[in-house]
N, C-alpha and C positions, 0 to 999 in steps of 0.2 A: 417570468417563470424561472431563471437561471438564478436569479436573486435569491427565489425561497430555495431553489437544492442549493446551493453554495451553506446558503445558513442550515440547514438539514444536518451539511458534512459538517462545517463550524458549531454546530450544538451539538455532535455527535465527538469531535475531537476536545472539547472544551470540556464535556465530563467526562473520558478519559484519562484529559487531565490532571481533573481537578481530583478522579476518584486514585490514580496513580501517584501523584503528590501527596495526597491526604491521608494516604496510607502506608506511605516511603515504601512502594514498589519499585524494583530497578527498570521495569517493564516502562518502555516510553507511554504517556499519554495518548500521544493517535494510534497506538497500537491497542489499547484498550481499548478507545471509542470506535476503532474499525471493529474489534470482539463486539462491543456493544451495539453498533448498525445493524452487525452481522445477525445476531440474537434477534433485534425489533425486526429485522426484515424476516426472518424468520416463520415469527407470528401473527406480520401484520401484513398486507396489500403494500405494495411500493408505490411514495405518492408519486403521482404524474410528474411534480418537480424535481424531485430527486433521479428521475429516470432521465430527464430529458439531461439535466446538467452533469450526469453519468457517460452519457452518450458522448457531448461535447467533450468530454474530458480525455474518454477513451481515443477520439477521432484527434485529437490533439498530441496523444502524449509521446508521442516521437520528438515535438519541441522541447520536452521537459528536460530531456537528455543530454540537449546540446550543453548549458553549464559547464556539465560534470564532465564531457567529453572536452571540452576548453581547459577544462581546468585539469585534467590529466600531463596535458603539453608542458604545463606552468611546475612540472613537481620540481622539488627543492630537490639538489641529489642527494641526500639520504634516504630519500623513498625511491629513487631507480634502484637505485642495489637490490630491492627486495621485488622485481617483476614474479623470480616464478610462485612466491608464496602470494601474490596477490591475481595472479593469472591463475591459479590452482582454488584457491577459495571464487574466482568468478566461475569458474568450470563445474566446482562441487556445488555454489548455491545455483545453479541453473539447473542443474542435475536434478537436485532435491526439489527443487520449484517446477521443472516438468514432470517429474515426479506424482508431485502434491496436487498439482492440475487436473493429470491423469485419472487420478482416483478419486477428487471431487467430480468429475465430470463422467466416471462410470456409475458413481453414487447415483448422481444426478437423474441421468437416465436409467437407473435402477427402477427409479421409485416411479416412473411415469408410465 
C-alpha cells in the first residue's frame, strides 16, 4: 500500500513537472503537482493509499530535518555574515505559514 501512495505523490510531482518545464514557468515542478493533488483531492475521495503513505510521512518528518540542520554547522563563512537576514526571512515565512494554516483551517471548519 505505501508503494502505490508513494507513486500517487511521484505521478502528481512528475506532471508538475513536466507541466512547469513545458511551459517555462519559474514555478518549480512539485510545487505544481502539489496545486494539482491539491485540485484532484478536491474533487475526488482520497485513495486509501495515498492516505496511509501521507500518514507515514507526516509521523516521520521531523527526520527530514536533520540534513538541513547538519548542514547549517557546515556554512562556508560567507553565509555567517548574513544570520540576521536569514533568521528574519525564517521568522517571516513562519509567520505567513501560521498564518496561511490558520485560515485554511477556519475555512475548513466553516464548511462543516
Amino acid at each position: 500500500m505505501l508503494i502505490q501512495g508513494l507513486a500517487w505523490l511521484l505521478l502528481f510531482q512528475c506532471l508538475g513537472e513536466a507541466i512547469s518545464r513545458g511551459l517555462g514557468w519559474i514555478v518549480p515542478g512539485p510545487v505544481v503537482g502539489m496545486v494539482l493533488l491539491f485540485a484532484y483531492l478536491a474533487v475526488a475521495p482520497t485513495p486509501k493509499s495515498l492516505q496511509v503513505v501521507s500518514e507515514t510521512l507526516i509521523k516521520n518528518l521531523g527526520v527530514m530535518f536533520l540534513p538541513p540542520a547538519a548542514g547549517l554547522y557546515f556554512l562556508p563563512p560567507e553565509v555567517t555574515g548574513q544570520w540576521p537576514a536569514l533568521v528574519g526571512a525564517l521568522v517571516i515565512g513562519t509567520a505567513i505559514s501560521l498564518t496561511l494554516c490558520a485560515l485554511v483551517l477556519k475555512w475548513l471548519v466553516s464548511r462543516q
